[in-house]
Structure formats: structure tokens, C-alpha cells
C-alpha positions in Angstrom: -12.5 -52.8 -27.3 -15.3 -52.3 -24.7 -13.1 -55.2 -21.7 -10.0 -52.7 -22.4 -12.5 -49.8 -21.7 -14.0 -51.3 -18.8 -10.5 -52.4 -17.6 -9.0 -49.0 -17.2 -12.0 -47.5 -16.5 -12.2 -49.5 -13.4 -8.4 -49.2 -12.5 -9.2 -46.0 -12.4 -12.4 -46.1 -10.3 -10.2 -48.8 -8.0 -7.5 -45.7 -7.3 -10.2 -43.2 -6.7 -11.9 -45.2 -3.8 -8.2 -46.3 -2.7 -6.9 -42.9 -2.5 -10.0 -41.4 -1.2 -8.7 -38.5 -3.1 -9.0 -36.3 -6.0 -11.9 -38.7 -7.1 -13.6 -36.0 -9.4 -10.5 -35.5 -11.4 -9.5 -39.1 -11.5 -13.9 -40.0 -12.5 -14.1 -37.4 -14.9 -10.3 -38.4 -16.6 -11.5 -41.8 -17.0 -14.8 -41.3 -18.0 -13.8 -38.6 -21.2 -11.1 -41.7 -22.1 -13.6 -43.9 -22.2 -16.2 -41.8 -24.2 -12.7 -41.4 -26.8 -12.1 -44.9 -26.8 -15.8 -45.9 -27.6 -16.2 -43.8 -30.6 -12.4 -44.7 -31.8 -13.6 -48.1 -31.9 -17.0 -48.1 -32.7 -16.5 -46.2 -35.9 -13.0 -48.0 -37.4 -12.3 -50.9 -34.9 -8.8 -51.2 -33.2 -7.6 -53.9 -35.2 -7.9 -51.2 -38.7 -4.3 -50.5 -38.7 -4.6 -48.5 -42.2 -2.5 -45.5 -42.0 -5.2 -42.3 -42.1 -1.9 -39.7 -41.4 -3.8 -38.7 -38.1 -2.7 -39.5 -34.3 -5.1 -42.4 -33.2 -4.8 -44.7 -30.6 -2.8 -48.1 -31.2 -2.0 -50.0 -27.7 -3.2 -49.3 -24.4 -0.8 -50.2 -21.3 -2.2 -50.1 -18.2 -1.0 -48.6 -15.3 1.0 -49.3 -12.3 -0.4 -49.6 -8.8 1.2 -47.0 -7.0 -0.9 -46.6 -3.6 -2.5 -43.7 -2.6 -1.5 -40.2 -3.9 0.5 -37.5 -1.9 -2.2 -34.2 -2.9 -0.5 -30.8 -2.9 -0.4 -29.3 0.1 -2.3 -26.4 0.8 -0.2 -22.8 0.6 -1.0 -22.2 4.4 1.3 -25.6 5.1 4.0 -24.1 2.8 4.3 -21.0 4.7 4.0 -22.3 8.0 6.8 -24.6 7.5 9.1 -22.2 6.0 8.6 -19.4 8.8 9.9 -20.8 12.4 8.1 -20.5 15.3 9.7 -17.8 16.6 9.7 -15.1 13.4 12.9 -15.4 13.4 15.4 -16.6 10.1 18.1 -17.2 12.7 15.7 -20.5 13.8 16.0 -21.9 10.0 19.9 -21.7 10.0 19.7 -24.8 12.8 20.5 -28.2 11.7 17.6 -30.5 11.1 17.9 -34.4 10.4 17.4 -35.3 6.7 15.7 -38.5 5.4 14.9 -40.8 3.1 12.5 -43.7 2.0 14.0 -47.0 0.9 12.9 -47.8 -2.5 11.8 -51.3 -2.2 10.1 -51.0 1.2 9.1 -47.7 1.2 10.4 -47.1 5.2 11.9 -43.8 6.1 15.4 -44.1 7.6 17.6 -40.7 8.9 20.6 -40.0 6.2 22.1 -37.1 7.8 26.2 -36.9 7.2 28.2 -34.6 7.6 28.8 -32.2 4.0 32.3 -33.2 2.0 32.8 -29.6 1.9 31.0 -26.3 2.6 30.3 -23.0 0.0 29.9 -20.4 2.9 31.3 -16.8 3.4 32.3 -16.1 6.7 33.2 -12.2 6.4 30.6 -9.6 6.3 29.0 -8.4 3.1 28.2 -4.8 3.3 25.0 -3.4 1.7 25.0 0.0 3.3 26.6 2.6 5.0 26.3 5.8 7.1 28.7 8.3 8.9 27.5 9.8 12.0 30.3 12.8 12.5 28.5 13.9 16.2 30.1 10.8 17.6 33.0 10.5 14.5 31.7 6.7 13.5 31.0 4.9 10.9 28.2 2.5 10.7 28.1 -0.4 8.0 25.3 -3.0 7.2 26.3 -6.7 7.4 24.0 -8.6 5.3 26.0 -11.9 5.6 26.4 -11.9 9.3 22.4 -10.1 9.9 24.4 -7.5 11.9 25.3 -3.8 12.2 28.9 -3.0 13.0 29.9 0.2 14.1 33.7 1.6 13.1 35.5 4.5 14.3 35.7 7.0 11.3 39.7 7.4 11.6 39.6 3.7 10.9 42.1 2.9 8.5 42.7 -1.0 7.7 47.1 -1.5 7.3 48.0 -2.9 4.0 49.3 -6.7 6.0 46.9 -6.6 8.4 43.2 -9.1 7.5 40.7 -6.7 9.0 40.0 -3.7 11.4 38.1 -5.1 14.0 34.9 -2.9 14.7 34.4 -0.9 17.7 30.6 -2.1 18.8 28.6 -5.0 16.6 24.8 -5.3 16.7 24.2 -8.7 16.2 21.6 -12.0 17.0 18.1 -13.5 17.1 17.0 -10.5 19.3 17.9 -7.3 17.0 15.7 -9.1 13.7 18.2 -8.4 11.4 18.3 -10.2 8.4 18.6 -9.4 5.0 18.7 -4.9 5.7 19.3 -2.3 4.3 19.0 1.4 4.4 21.0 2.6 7.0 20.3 6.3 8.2 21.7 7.8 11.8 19.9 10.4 13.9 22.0 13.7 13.4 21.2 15.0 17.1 21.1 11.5 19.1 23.1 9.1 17.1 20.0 6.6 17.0 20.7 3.5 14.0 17.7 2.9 11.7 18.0 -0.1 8.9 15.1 -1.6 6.5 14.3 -4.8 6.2 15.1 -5.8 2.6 14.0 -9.2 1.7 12.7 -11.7 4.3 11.1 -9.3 7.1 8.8 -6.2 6.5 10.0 -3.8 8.7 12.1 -0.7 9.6 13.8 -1.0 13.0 15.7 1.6 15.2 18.7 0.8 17.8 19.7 3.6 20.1 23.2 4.6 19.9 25.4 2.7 22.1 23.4 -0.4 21.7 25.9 -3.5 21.1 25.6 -7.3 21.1 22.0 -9.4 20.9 19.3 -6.6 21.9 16.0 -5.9 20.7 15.8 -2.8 18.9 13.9 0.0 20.8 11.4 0.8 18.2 10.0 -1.3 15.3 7.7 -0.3 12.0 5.5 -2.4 10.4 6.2 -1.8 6.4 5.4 -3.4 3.1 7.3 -6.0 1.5 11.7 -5.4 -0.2 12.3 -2.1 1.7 15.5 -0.8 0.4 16.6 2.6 1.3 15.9 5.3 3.8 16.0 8.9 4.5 14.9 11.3 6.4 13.3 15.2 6.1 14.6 16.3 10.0 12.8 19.4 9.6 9.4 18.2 9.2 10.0 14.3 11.4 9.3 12.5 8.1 11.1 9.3 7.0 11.1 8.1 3.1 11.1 4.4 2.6 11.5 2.8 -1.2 9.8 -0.1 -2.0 11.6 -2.3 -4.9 8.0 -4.0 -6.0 5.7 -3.2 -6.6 7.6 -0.3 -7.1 6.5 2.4 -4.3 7.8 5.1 -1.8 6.0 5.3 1.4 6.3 8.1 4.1 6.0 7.6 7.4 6.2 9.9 10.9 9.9 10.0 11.7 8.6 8.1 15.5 6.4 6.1 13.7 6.0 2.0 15.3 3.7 -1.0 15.3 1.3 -0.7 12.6 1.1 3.0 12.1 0.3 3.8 8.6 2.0 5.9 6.2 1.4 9.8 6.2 1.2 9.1 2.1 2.6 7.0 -0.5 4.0 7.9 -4.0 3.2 4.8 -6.6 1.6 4.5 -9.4 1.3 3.9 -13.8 2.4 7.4 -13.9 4.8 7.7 -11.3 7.6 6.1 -13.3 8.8 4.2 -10.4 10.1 0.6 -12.0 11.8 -1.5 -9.2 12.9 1.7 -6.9 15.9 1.5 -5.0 18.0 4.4 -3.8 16.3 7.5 -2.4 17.5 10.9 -1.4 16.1 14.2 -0.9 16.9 18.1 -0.5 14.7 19.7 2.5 15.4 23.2 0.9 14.8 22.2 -2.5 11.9 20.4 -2.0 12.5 17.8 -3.9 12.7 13.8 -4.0 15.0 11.8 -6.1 14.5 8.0 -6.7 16.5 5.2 -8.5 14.8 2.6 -10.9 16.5 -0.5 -12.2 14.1 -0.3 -15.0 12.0 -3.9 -13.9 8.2 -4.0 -14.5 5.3 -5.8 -14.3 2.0 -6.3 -13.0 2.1 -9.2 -10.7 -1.6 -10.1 -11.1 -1.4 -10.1 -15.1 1.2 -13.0 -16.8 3.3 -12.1 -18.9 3.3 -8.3 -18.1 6.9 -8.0 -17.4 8.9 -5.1 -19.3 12.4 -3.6 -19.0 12.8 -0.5 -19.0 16.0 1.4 -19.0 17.4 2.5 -15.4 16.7 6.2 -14.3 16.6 8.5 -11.6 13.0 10.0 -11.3 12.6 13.7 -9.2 9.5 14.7 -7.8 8.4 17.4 -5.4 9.1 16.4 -1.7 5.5 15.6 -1.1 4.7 14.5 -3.7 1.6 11.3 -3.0 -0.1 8.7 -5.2 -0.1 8.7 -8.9 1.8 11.4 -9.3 4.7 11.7 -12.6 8.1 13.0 -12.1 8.9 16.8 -12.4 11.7 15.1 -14.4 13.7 12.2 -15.1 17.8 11.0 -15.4 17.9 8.7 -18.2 19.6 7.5 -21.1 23.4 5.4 -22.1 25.2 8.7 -21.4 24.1 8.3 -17.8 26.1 4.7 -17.2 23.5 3.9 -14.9 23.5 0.3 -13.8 22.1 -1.2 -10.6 22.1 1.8 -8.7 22.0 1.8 -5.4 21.9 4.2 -2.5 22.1 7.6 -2.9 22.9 10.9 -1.2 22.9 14.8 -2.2 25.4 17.0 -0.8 23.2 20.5 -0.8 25.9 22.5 -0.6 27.0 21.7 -3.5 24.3 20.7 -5.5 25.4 17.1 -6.3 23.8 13.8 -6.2 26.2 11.0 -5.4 25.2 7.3 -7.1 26.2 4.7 -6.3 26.8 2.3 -9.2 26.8 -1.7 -8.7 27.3 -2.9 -11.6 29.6 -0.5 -13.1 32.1 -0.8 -9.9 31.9 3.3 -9.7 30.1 6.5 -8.0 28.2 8.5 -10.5 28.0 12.6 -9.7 24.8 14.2 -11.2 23.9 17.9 -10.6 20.4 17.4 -8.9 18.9 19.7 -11.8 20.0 17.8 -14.6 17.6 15.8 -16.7 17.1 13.7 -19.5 19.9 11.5 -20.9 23.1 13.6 -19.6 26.6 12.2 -18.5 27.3 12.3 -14.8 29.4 15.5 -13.9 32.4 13.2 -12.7 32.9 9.1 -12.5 34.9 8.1 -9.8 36.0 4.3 -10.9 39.2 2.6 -11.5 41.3 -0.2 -9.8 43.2 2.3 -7.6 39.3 3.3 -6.4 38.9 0.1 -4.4 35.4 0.5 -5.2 34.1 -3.2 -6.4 30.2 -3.6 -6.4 29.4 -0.3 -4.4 25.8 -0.7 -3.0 25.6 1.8 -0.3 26.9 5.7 -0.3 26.7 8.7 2.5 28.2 12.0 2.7 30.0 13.7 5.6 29.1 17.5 5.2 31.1 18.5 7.8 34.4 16.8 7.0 34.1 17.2 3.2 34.0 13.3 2.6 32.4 10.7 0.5 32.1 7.1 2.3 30.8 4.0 0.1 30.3 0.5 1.0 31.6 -2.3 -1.5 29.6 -5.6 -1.4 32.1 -7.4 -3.2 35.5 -6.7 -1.0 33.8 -6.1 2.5 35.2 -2.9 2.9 33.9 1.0 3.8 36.3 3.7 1.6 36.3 7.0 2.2 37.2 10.1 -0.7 37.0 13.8 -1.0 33.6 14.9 -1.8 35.4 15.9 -5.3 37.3 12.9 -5.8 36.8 11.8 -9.7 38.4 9.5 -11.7 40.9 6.4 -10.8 41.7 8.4 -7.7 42.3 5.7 -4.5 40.5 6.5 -1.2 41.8 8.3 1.6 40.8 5.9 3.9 39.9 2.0 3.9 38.3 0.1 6.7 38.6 -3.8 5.5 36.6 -6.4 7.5 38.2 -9.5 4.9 41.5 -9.8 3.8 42.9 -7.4 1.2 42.3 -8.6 -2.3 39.5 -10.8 -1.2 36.0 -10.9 -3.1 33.1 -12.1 -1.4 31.6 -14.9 -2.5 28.2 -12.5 -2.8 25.7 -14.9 -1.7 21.8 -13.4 -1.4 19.6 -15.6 0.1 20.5 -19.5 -2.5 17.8 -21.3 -2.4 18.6 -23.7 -5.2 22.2 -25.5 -6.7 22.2 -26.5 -10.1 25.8 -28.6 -11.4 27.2 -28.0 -14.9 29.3 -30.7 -15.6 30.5 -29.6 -18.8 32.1 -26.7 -17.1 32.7 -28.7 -13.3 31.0 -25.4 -12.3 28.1 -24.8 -9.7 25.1 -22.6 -10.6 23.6 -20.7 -7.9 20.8 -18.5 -7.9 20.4 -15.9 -5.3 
């Protein structure tokens, strides 16, 4: 018993010194084995093969020589690799040479080929929307293409034609779009803003006019999965929502670089739960926010709750742990995956709109509690399919949404309701297309049962 001891205790010694590495883990492993092994045999001998019901040790095989060990590397490696040089996620789309080791010698050869066939949507995906009606355009956010495209609002997209093609496109490495979000447009100068969603932390501003690969004029610093924007004119204040952990920062309207924010609303009482769309009324004063309901605190496992989807109101300034003046919650309110939002303050309506129910939900902005919206707009004739992104034209009496799943802008009456179709369509993919909805894969999984591929996004 004590030559197998010795034996594996000294293989294991052997691939310490080899490796040079990790020889604490590998000592202190072989040394607790060995204690384990000495009192297993000292007290019933290895050849006792008398069945006691209890797990013991019967054979010992020893291990394979496999060279030195590959440690983990350390986190700061990770992220250097996986952000370019450059900052920019443009830099990552480049093809790189793959390889691979043989498996008898061990040599690293190039295997790059070409693919058999490629998953990839080539129109633009479009997360949000806003109508400037100073200069009568439309402005869409392409979240497949990392660009801003810019549409005339009389667009309207012929049944047989395949798209409208836009009027201006903001687009390339230089402008540092990526995954955005959040579109708002200066009232008075017609100046573009857009968040940065997932893979950058900022909020950047093009003037109007700008078109092609150019830097934006002005760029903010901001936390982590901005989603939605908007802005109080009166007092040069913009309102960011952060999805987690779940916040809404304020910042100066001109704020750039690292300015901090003026204040930020988050906390356990706040109510916010993975915020998404924001809106507010300037006379009012008040703030509306939309939760999906996801929470959890990142530093404690096992946290996570869900909690059903709401829209939480709070005074317009409101900061820190502050709780809602009221909250928009329940099954009557078919919330699910809202997105943006917008308030018409004439009217006294707050416009929703609904992902995953394919439909625009109209609250009044006083309602409260677990209330049905005051009209649904959703039906096939709609053309509404995975609406993320909603504005309001005041002074033309119009609703516009943007679809995510059918790359198109439509355009309604502000009391449009029900299975009513839009006035007006501006298509950037063929008519009856659905994207393919692609958000960021970073893994493939094959069912082969089904002959189906599983992406996450």
C-alpha cells in the first residue's frame, strides 16, 4: 500500500516541478490522498475486499503524462483580447485566421476555410425611432447595420417595391455606433442623440445634416446597458435609464467626457427592476419608467427574482432611493417587454410600446395600479411586429413606431386603436420579411432531434 502511495505521490510531485505551476494545489492534493490512503490501509488492508456498504477505495490507476498545464488566464488577458485596439466593435467583425493543434504531434497548423453557408441579416433592424417635424424627417436606429438612417416623413414604402431607400445614413467605425438605442432629436436644431445599449457606455450626439462615417460632435461618458432617452427642454436636462442594475441617471442636456450626473434615481425602494422605456411631462412634473420585472443583486448568488412588469411614476426630480408616487401593474395591463415610451401632454396619454405582445398600449398618465390600457392598437392589418421604439408627432397628430422584427417605421393617428393599418409605412426589407433578430450570438448550440440551431443572443 505505502509503493502505490509513494508512486502517485511522486507522479504528482514529478508534474509539480515539470509544470512549474500550481504546485501548492497539486502538493497539498497529493499529500491529503496520501494521508486517506495510509489510514484506509493501515486500518483494514487493501486486499479486505469484505463488503462494509460504504464507498472505499478498491484500485488505483495512475495517471497520464500530459506535459505542463495551460493555468487560467488572468481576467485582464480576457478583456484585452476581446476589446480591439482601437475601442472600436467594427475591428472584431475582421476576419482572423483560425487554428488547430494536430493530435499526435501537438503542432499548430492554420484551418481557415471558407463557411458552407452563412446565418446573417443584411437589412437593418430597428430599435428606435424619432420624428423631428422642424425639418419633416424621420430618424430610425439600425442596430444590425451600427447606423442611424434618416427618412423623409412623407415616406411611404409601395406595396412591390423591397425598400425606401433613406435620405442621409450615419454609418462606420468613426460615429461608435453599435448596439444603440434611445433616439431623441433637438426640437430647435435638429441635433441626433442615441445611447449606447450593450457593448459601449456612452450617449453620443450628431448634428443634423451629419451623413456617412463621422465622429459624432459630442460624447458622454455613462454607465453600463443605456436604453432610452429623453429630455426636460425647459430646464437642459437629459434622462438616461439604465436596464441593470436598474437606475435613471440625469445629466446636463450639454453634458460630455466624464461629466457626472446632476442626480440619479435607484435604489431597494425605487421599484426600478431592469428599467427600460422613459418618458416624462415638464408641466406635470412627473417621470414615468418601464420595468421588465428582472432582479437581482449581482454581488449576492442566487438573488435573482421576477417580478411582474410595471410602469413606475415619480416626481420629475425625483434622486436616489426614492419609491414611486405610483405604479402601472397587474395582467389587466398586458404589459410585456415594454419598450420605449412617449406622453402626448395634450392629451394626457402615455403611448407603450409593447414587444412581446406585437401592439402599442395607451395608459392615461394618472392611472395606477392594475388597470387595462385605455386602447390597444394590435392586429395583423397594424404591421406592428415586435415594436421596440415609439415617438409622437404633436404637431401632425401622429404616432410613429419602429418594428424590430419587419424593419420598418409605421405611422397612425394619435387615436388609432384596434386592428387599424398605418397611414404610412417606410420598409427598409422586403414586405412580409422578418428579421432574423439577431442581438449580439455569441454561442451556437445544434439540436439534432429537431435539425434546428439554438442561438442565444
Amino acid at each position: 500500500m505505502s509503493q502505490v502511495v509513494d508512486t502517485l505521490l511522486n507522479l504528482q510531485l514529478d508534474t509539480a516541478v515539470q509544470s512549474g505551476k500550481n504546485a501548492n494545489g497539486v502538493l497539498f492534493f497529493a499529500v491529503a490522498l496520501a494521508a486517506a490512503l495510509g489510514s484506509v490501509a493501515s486500518n483494514r488492508g487493501l486486499e479486505d475486499r469484505t463488503s462494509t456498504g460504504n464507498a472505499r477505495l478498491v484500485s488505483i490507476e495512475e495517471l497520464p503524462d500530459t506535459g505542463e498545464m495551460c493555468p487560467p488566464e488572468p481576467q485582464s488577458a480576457l478583456t484585452d483580447r476581446s476589446t480591439p485596439a482601437n475601442d472600436s466593435l467594427f475591428a472584431t467583425f475582421e476576419e482572423t485566421a483560425a487554428h488547430a493543434a494536430g493530435e499526435g504531434s501537438g503542432d499548430t497548423a492554420e484551418v481557415t476555410r471558407p463557411p458552407v453557408r452563412t446565418i446573417r441579416d443584411t437589412y437593418p433592424i430597428y430599435s428606435s425611432i424619432a420624428v423631428d417635424p422642424q425639418f419633416n424627417e424621420v430618424i430610425l436606429q439600425d442596430t444590425n447595420l451600427f447606423g442611424i438612417k434618416v427618412f423623409n416623413r412623407l415616406d411611404n414604402t409601395p406595396a412591390d417595391a423591397e425598400f425606401t431607400k433613406p435620405k442621409r445614413v450615419i454609418e462606420g467605425s468613426k460615429t461608435d455606433l453599435e448596439y444603440n438605442n434611445g433616439l431623441y432629436v433637438d426640437p430647435q436644431n435638429g441635433d441626433i442623440y442615441s445611447v449606447a445599449s450593450d457593448t459601449a457606455d456612452n450617449m453620443i450626439v450628431f448634428s443634423h445634416g451629419a451623413q456617412g462615417d463621422v465622429a459624432p460632435m459630442r460624447k458622454l461618458k455613462t454607465p453600463h446597458r443605456n436604453f432610452a432617452t429623453a429630455v426636460d427642454e425647459q430646464r437642459g436636462e437629459v434622462f438616461i435609464t439604465i436596464q441593470y442594475p436598474p437606475k435613471v441617471v440625469v445629466y446636463r442636456k450639454q453634458a460630455s467626457e466624464n461629466e457626472k450626473p446632476l442626480r440619479v434615481l435607484e435604489g431597494e425602494h425605487t421599484g426600478l427592476y431592469d428599467a427600460h422605456g422613459v418618458a416624462i411631462d415638464v408641466q406635470k412634473k412627473l417621470l414615468f419608467v418601464s420595468n421588465w420585472g428582472n432582479a437581482s443583486d449581482y454581488k449576492v448568488a442566487g438573488s435573482g427574482k421576477f417580478y411582474p412588469p410595471s410602469i413606475t411614476v415619480y416626481p420629475l426630480d425625483a434622486n436616489g432611493d426614492e419609491a414611486p408616487l405610483r405604479v402601472i401593474q397587474g395582467h389587466k395591463t398586458q404589459l410585456d417587454w415594454a419598450g420605449g415610451m412617449a406622453l402626448d401632454p395634450e392629451r394626457g396619454e402615455l403611448y407603450v410600446s409593447n414587444d412581446l405582445g406585437h401592439s402599442i398600449l395607451v395608459f392615461r398618465e394618472n392611472d395606477n395600479g392594475n388597470v387595462s390600457p385605455a386602447r390597444t392598437l394590435k392586429g395583423p392589418k397594424t404591421g406592428l411586429k415586435n415594436p421596440t421604439g415609439v415617438a409622437i408627432d404633436v404637431k401632425n397628430k401622429e404616432l410613429w413606431v419602429s418594428n424590430l422584427g419587419n424593419s420598418s417605421a409605421t405611422c397612425y393617428s394619435l387615436t388609432a386603436s384596434g386592428n387599424t393599418p398605418p397611414r404610412r409605412t417606410i420598409r427598409s426589407a422586403p414586405a412580409g420579411r422578418s428579421s432574423v433578430k439577431f442581438g449580439k450570438p455569441q454561442s451556437v448550440a445544434y439540436d439534432s432531434k429537431r435539425e434546428e440551431l439554438l442561438v442565444p443572443n
